[in-house]
C-alpha positions as CSV (number, residue, x, y, z in Angstrom):
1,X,56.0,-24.5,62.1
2,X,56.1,-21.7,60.0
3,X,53.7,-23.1,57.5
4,X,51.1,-23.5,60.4
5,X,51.4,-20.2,61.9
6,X,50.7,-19.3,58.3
7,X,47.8,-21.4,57.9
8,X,46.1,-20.2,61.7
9,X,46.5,-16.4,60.2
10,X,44.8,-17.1,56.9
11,X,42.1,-18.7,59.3
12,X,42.1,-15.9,61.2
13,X,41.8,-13.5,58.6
14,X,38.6,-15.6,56.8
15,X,36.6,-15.7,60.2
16,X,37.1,-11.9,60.9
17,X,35.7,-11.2,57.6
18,X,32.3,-12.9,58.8
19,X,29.6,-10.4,59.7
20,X,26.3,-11.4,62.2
21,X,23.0,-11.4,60.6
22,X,20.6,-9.2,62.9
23,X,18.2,-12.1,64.4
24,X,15.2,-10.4,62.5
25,X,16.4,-11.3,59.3
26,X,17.0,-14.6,59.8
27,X,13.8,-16.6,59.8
28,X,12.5,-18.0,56.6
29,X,9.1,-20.2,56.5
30,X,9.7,-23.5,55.2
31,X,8.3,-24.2,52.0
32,X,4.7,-26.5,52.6
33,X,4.4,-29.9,50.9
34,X,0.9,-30.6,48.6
35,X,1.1,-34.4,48.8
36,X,1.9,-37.2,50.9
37,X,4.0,-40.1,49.2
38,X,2.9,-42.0,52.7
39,X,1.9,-46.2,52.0
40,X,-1.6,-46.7,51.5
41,X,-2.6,-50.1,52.3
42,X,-0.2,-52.1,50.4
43,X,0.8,-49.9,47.8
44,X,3.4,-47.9,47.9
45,X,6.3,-46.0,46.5
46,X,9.8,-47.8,46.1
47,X,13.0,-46.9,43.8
48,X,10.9,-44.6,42.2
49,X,8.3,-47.2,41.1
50,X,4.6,-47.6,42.3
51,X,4.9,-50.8,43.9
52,X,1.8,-53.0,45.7
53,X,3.5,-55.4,47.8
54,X,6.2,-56.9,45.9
55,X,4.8,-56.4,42.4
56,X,5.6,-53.5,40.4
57,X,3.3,-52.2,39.3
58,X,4.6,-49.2,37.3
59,X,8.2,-47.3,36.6
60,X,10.7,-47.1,37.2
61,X,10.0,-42.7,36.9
62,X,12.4,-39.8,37.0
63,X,10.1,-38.8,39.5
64,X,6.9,-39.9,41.4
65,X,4.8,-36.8,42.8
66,X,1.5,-38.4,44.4
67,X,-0.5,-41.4,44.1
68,X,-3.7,-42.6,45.3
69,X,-6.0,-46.1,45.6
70,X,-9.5,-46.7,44.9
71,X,-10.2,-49.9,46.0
72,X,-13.6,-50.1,44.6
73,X,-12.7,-49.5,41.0
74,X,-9.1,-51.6,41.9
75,X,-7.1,-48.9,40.5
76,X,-4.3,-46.7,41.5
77,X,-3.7,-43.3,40.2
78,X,-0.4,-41.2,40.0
79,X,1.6,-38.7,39.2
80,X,5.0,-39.3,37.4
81,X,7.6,-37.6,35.7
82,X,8.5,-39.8,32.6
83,X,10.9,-37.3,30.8
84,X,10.8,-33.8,31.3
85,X,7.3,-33.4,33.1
86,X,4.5,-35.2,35.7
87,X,1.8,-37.1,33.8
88,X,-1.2,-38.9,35.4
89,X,-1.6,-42.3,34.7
90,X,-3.6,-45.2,35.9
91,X,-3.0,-48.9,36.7
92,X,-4.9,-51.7,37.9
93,X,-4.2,-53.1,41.6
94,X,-3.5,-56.3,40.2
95,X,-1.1,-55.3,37.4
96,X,-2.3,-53.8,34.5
97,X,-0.3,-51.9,30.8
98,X,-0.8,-48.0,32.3
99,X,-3.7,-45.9,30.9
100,X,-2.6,-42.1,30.4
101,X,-4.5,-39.1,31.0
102,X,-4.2,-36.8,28.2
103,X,-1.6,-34.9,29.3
104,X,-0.9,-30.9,29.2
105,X,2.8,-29.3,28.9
106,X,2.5,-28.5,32.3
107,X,3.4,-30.2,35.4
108,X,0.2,-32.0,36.5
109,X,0.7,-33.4,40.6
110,X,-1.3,-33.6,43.7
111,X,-3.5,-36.5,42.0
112,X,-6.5,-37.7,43.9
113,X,-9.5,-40.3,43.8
114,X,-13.2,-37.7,44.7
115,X,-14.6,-40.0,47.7
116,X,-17.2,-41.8,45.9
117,X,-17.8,-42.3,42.2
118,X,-15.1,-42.2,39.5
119,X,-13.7,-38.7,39.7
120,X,-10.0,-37.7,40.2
121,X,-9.0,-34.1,40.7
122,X,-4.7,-33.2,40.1
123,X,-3.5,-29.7,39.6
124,X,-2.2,-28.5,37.0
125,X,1.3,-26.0,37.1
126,X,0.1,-23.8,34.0
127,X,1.6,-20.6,32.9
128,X,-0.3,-17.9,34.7
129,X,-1.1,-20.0,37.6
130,X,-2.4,-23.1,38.6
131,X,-5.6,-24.3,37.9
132,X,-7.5,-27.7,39.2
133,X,-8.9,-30.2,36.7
134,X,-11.1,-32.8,37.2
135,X,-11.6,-36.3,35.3
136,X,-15.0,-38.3,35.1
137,X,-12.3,-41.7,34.4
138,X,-15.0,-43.8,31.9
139,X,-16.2,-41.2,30.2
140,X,-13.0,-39.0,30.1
141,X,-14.7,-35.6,30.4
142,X,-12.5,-32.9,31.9
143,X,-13.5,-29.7,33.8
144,X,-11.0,-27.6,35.0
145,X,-11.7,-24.4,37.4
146,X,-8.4,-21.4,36.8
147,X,-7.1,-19.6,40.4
148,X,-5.2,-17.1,38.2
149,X,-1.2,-16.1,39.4
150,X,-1.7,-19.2,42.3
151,X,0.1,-22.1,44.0
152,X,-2.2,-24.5,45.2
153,X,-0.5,-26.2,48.6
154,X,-4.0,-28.9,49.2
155,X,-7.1,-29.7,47.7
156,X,-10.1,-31.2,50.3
157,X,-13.5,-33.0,48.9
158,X,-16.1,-33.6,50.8
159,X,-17.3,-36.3,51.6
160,X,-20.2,-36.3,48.8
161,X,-17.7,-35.5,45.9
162,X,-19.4,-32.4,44.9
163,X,-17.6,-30.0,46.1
164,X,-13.9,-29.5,47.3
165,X,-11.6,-27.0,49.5
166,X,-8.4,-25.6,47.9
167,X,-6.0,-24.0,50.1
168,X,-3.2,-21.8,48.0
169,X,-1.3,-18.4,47.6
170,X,-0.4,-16.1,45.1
171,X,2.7,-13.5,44.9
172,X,0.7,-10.7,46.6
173,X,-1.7,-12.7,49.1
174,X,-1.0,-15.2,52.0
175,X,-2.8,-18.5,51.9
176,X,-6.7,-18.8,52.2
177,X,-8.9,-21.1,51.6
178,X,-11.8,-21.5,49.0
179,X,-14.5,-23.6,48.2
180,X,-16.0,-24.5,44.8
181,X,-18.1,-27.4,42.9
182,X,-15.9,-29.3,41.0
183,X,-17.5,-27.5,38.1
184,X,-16.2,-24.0,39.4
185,X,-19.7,-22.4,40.3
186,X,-20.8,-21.0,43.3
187,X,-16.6,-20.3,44.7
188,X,-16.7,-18.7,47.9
189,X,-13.6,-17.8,50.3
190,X,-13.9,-19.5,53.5
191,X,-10.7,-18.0,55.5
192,X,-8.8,-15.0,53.7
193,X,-5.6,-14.1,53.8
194,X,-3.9,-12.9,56.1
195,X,-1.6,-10.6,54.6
196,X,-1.9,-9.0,51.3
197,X,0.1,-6.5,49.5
198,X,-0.8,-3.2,47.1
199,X,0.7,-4.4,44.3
200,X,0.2,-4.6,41.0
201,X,1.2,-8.6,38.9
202,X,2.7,-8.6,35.1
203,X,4.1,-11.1,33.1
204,X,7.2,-10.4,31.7
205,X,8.4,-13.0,29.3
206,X,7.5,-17.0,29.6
207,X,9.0,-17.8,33.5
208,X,9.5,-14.4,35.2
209,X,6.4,-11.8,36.7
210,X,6.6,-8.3,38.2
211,X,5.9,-7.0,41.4
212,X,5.3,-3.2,41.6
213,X,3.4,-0.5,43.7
214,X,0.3,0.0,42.4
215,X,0.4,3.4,42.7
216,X,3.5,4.4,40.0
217,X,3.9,7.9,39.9
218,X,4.2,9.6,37.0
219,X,8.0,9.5,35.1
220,X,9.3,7.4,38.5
221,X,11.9,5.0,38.4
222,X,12.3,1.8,41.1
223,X,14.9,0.0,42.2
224,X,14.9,-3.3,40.8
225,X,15.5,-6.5,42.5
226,X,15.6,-10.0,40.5
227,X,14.4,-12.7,42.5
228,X,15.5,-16.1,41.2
229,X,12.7,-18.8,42.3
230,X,10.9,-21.8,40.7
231,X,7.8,-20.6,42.2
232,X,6.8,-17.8,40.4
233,X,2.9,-17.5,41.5
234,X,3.7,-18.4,45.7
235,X,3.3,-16.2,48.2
236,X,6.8,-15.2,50.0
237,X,7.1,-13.5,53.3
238,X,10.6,-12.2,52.4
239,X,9.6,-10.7,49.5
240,X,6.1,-9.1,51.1
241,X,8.8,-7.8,54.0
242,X,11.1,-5.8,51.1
243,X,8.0,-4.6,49.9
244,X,6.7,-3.1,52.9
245,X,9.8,-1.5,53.5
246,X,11.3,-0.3,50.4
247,X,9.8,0.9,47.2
248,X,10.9,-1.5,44.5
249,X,9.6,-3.3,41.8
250,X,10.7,-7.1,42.2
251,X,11.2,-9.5,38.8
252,X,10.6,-13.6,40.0
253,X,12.2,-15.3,37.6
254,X,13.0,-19.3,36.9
255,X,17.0,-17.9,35.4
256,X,18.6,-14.8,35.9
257,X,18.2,-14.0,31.9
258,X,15.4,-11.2,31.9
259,X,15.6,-7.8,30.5
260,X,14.8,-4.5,32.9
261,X,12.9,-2.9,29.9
262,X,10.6,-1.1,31.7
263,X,11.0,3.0,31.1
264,X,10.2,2.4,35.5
265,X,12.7,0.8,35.8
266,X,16.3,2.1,37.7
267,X,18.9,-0.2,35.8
268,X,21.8,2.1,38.2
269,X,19.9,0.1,41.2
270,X,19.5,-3.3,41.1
271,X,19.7,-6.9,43.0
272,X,19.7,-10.1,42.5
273,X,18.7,-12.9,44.9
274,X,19.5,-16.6,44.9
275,X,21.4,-16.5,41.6
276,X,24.8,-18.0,41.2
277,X,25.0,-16.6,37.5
278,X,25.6,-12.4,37.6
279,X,23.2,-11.1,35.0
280,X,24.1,-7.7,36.1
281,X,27.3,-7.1,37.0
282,X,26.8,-3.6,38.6
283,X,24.2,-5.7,40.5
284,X,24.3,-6.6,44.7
285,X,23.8,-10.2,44.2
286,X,23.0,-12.3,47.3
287,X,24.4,-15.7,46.5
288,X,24.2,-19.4,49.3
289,X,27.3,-20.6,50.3
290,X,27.1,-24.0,52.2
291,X,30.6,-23.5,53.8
292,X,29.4,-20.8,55.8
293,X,28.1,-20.6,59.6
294,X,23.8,-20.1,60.1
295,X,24.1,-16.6,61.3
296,X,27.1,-15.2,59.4
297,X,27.4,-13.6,55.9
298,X,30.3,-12.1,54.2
299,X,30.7,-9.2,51.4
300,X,33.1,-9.9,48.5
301,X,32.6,-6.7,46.4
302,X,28.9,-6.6,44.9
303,X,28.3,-10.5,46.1
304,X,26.7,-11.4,49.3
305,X,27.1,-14.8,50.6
306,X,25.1,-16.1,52.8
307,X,23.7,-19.3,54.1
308,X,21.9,-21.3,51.7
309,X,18.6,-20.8,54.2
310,X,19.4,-17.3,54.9
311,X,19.4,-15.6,51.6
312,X,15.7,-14.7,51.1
313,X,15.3,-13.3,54.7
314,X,18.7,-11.7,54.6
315,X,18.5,-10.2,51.1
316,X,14.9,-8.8,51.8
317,X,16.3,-7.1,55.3
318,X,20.2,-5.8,53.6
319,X,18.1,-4.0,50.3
320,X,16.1,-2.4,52.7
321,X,18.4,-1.0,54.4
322,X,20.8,0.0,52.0
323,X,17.9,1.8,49.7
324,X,17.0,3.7,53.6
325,X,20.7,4.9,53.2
326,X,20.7,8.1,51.3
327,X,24.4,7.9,50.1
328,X,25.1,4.4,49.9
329,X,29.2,3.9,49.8
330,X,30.7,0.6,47.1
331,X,27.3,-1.2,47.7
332,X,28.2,-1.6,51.1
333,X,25.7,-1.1,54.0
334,X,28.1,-1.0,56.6
């Protein structure tokens, strides 16, 4: 009996230290999918293989990405990760050894047959942004047309192949939409963005950028907030929110290993979100936990748990406040 009374109080003690997340910082808009792995005709994707009825036709992949059929040239293009990367290859309908596109370090998905002729357009995840390539298949000539610090979410031809409709983001613009000739000229936007930020992009190092006010004044120093994310060049509303409400310069990063070596920089304020790994140790880090409530976060020290699709929205909305907060106390906002 003892033991149980025991047990109910530890129980007790963990719920009280549960805090409620204000309702405004708990939405986060779901991440947008580029490609459909949907059946077409009677091809399709099974145990990671490209499969056209019963007859595989190529894998098994680490990964499959996209695919598409052109049954007029009887071939089916895709994107696969073989090793460490997604490659476009081709097979025949029937069967066939796959022919490889010569491939590029970078990811290269969202592969599609143009509408008529013998074109296929992918995208390719280079450093500095995406950019969309395009393949004339028998001859093997290659254009490719840059969108510079971009995510490209879809990629539209029309119907006479000349010219397409890409839909994407970058860190300091919402999605709009643009229209080019495969060949890049004559780019026009057809919807802007709806939200944009005053900010200005760096690189800093192979996988991280910088976010900062364009406006620096001179011999100012910014709170610094490292933002651990795979997609460096996407637009975030969580981050555009901190943004808005705080003055801060924010590092996206692919790992928590980056240097604040910036003479702008406040090292005695910083943050890092999404990051199980402490860089910083005098940092606020803002960390998932699973075992916890939607709704509910708990402070352990300098670590913010939260859960796992709360911490963007919730870290953007507790830096915020605590940089509002002219004498913060322990890195606590309460």
């Amino acid at each position: 009996m003892r033991f149980w009374m025991l047990f109910a109080t530890l129980l007790a003690g963990c719920a009280s230290d549960l805090r409620e997340i204000p309702k405004s910082c708990m939405s986060l808009p779901a991440a947008e999918r580029t490609s459909s792995l949907a059946a077409k005709g009677t091809v399709t994707i099974r145990d990671r293989s490209i499969v056209n009825g019963d007859k595989v036709l190529a894998g098994p992949f680490v990964a499959i990405d996209s695919f598409d059929v052109s049954a007029s040239r009887g071939e089916v293009v895709f994107s696969a990760k073989r090793k460490d990367n997604f490659d476009i290859g081709l097979v025949a309908l029937e069967g066939s050894a796959i022919k490889w596109v010569p491939e590029d370090p970078a990811d290269e998905v969202a592969v599609q047959w143009a509408p008529r002729g013998n074109k296929i357009s992918y995208v390719v995840r280079a450093p500095g942004g995406d950019l969309v390539r395009t393949v004339h298949i028998p001859t093997a000539m290659d254009l490719a047309v840059t969108f510079p610090w971009s995510r490209i979410t879809s990629l539209t031809w029309d119907a006479a192949a000349e010219r397409y409709t890409v839909v994407y983001s970058t860190p300091d613009a919402s999605e709009r939409s643009e229209v080019a000739r495969y060949g890049g000229e004559d780019r026009a936007i057809v919807n802007a963005p709806a939200s944009r930020l005053d900010v200005a992009i760096e690189p800093v190092g192979v996988d991280a950028i910088v976010l900062r006010p364009n406006d620096l004044r001179y011999d100012e120093k910014l709170p610094v907030v490292i933002w651990i994310d795979d997609e460096l060049y996407a637009w975030s509303d969580a981050r555009a929110s901190l943004m808005r409400n705080a003055r801060v310069a924010i590092i996206v990063s692919k790992s928590a290993n980056v240097k604040l070596a910036e003479p702008w920089m406040d090292a005695t304020q910083t943050f890092v979100v999404g990051s199980a790994i402490r860089p910083l140790p005098s940092a606020i880090s803002f960390v998932a936990d699973p075992s916890l409530p939607a709704g509910r976060y708990r402070e352990s020290g300098r670590v913010v748990a939260v859960a796992p699709a709360q911490v963007q929205s919730f870290a953007s909305c507790f830096i915020a406040d605590q940089l509002k907060r002219t004498s913060p106390t322990n890195g606590s906002s309460r």
